[in-house]
Phi, psi and omega in degrees: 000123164308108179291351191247024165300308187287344175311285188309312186291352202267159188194043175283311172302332182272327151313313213260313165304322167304334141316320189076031197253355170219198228258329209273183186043036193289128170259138163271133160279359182166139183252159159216023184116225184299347161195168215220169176262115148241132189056046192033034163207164218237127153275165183251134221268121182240016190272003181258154177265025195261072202310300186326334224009087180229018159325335248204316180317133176281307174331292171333270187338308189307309174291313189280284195298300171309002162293283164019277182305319199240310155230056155070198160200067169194144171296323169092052205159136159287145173339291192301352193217288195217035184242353173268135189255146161299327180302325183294329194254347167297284196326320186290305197307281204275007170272333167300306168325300169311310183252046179021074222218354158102284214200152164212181188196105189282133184233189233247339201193173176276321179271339116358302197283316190298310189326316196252317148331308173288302166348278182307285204290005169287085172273180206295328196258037175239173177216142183221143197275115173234165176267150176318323203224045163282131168311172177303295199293352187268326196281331189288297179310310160313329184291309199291327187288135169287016173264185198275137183243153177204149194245151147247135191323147171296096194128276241274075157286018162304282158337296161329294177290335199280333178304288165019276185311330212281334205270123180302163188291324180299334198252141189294151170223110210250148148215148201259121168190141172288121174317320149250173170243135175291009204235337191215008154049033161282146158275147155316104158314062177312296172334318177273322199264339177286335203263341163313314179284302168326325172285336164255038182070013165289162181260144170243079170317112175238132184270073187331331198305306153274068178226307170310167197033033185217298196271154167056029201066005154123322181277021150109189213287330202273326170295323176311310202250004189048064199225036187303321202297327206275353208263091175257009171188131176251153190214148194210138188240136170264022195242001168254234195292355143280007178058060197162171165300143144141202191174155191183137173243175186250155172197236179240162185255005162282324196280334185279350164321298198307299154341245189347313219252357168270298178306119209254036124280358172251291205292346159227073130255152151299132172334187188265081192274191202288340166337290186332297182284318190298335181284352164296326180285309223269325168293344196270008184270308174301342182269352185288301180238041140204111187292342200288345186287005175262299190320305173295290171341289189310313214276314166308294162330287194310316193307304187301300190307323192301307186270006185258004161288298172336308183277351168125348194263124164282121213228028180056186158336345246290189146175043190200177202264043161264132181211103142306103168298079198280135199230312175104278189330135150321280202296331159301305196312290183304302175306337211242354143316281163316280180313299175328317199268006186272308186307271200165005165244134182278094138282170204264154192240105177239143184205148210317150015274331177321318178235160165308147177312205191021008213244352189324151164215176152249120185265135189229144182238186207216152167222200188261356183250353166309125175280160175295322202275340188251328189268003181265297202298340197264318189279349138309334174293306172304297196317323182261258237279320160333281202307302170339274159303346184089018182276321160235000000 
């Protein structure tokens, strides 16, 4: 059997071009943000994690050239050997600060930090808990660890304990879960779920990544809910509300010791470079000292949601500026894409495995620079491709 057989046959995707329907790898000529240049005209783009919209922020911009200017741009080199910048180790000291924290420790990518972070701490005798609607990168890392992986309905900390109950005292336990879940922008029952884990001697992983620059005044889900103590490792991505690359997690400091000299997605990767971190330093200065840029965020969020109930789109669970167009159909999904990126808006068109089957949606996020003017034109849009396709 020809291992590259299934290469040549697959052709799902090629149905769906045929169609004209589809959706992924659209390249942009050119971004400002709240809207991008694509197929040579410009949309208002709801398709990004750039909650903050501080992409773009002249401080940011500023900060990654003059890293440049100063140690070029790449480390050539892994943390561990000839690849740590004193900027790696500034950034850490503030984001463990930022995030009331011990210790942190910066990798090179986001999925990179769950990868090699969840990884290391999974031994043979260990077992790890994840929710149904964990990112990709919690299911890949969990894959990489050598314990036992068990899962739970998305929510159902019910499940969740009766797992619990059945795991003998000896074997060590992580359990994994996203602060927001990126698919259906619901928060974590932090409230429920920190004091669960503790009653039965679990460890509690949280995947910050949309959640830092959204939750808590910008530092994440364990601050949303003042809820620092129930937390025992936070993992955070700079490719969102940091405007920049990477990913890094917060803990205790023995553990991020352990982490640093184990996780082998850290210790063989090439470093961060430095663009990266400064422009990471330069958004934490700003979420730091100016809040408002959360604020505006929040004001959007609410706003989109209030109206797209209004208009008739089911939009889940949501409680966050992650605001789903829940659709079922795949080829509906893909339709109500196209009109709508026809219309002037870009959005994200996601269908199982990413979200369970029958479940397509389009996911649209929000930023703080998004204008009143840009998010009515936009909900006109939807509103006129709904009513089309039959969504609502």
């Amino acid at each position: 059997m020809d291992i590259l057989k299934k290469c040549r046959e697959f052709d799902e995707h090629k149905k769906v071009m045929a169609l004209g329907l589809y959706p992924f790898f659209q390249p942009l000529q050119g971004t400002e943000g709240t809207e991008v240049t694509m197929s040579g005209r410009k949309v208002i783009m709801l398709g990004s994690n750039n909650y903050l919209g501080l992409t773009f922020h002249p401080k940011v911009k500023a900060a990654a050239q003059k890293a440049i200017d100063t140690f070029g741009t790449s480390c050539t080199g892994s943390r561990l050997i000839n690849g740590t910048l004193c900027i790696h180790e500034e950034l850490e000291k503030r984001l463990a600060a930022y995030m009331k924290r011990e210790a942190a420790l910066v990798f090179s990518t986001g999925m990179q930090t769950n990868l090699g972070t969840i990884s290391c701490l999974i031994g043979r005798n260990d077992i790890v808990i994840t929710d149904k609607d964990d990112h990709a990168s919690i299911v890949d890392a969990c894959r990489l660890g050598y314990g036992e992986i068990k899962r739970f309905v998305h929510g159902d900390l019910d499940q969740l304990e009766r797992i619990l109950q059945k795991i003998p005292e000896e074997n060590g336990v992580l359990v994994v879960v996203d602060g927001v879940f990126s698919m259906g922008g619901d928060i974590v029952d932090l409230p429920r779920l920190g004091p669960l884990c503790k009653k039965y001697g679990a460890r509690l992983y949280v995947d910050d990544a949309h959640s830092i620059g959204v939750l808590g005044g910008g530092r994440g889900t364990a601050a949303h809910f003042n809820q620092y103590g129930d937390v025992d490792l936070t993992m955070g991505t700079f490719s969102k509300s940091f405007a920049s690359l990477g990913g890094f997690v917060v803990g205790d400091a023995d553990i991020i010791d352990y982490v640093k000299h184990m996780a082998r997605s850290f210790i063989f990767s090439a470093s961060l470079p430095a663009p990266n971190v400064m422009a990471a330093m330069a958004a934490l200065d700003i979420m730091e000292n100016e809040p408002e840029h959360v604020e505006h965020l929040w004001e959007n969020a609410r706003y989109m949601m209030k109206s797209y109930r209004e208009l008739g789109f089911n939009i889940g669970a949501t409680q966050t500026p992650i605001i789903p167009l829940i659709i079922g159909d795949d080829m509906k999904c893909f339709a109500f894409w196209k009109e709508a990126y026809e219309g002037g808006v870009y959005a994200n068109p996601v269908i199982a495995p990413a979200v369970p089957q029958g479940m397509a949606l389009l996911r649209t996020s929000y930023m703080a620079t998004h204008t009143r003017d840009q998010l009515d034109r936009a909900l006109g849009i939807f509103e006129k491709a709904g009513k089309k396709v039959g969504v609502i």
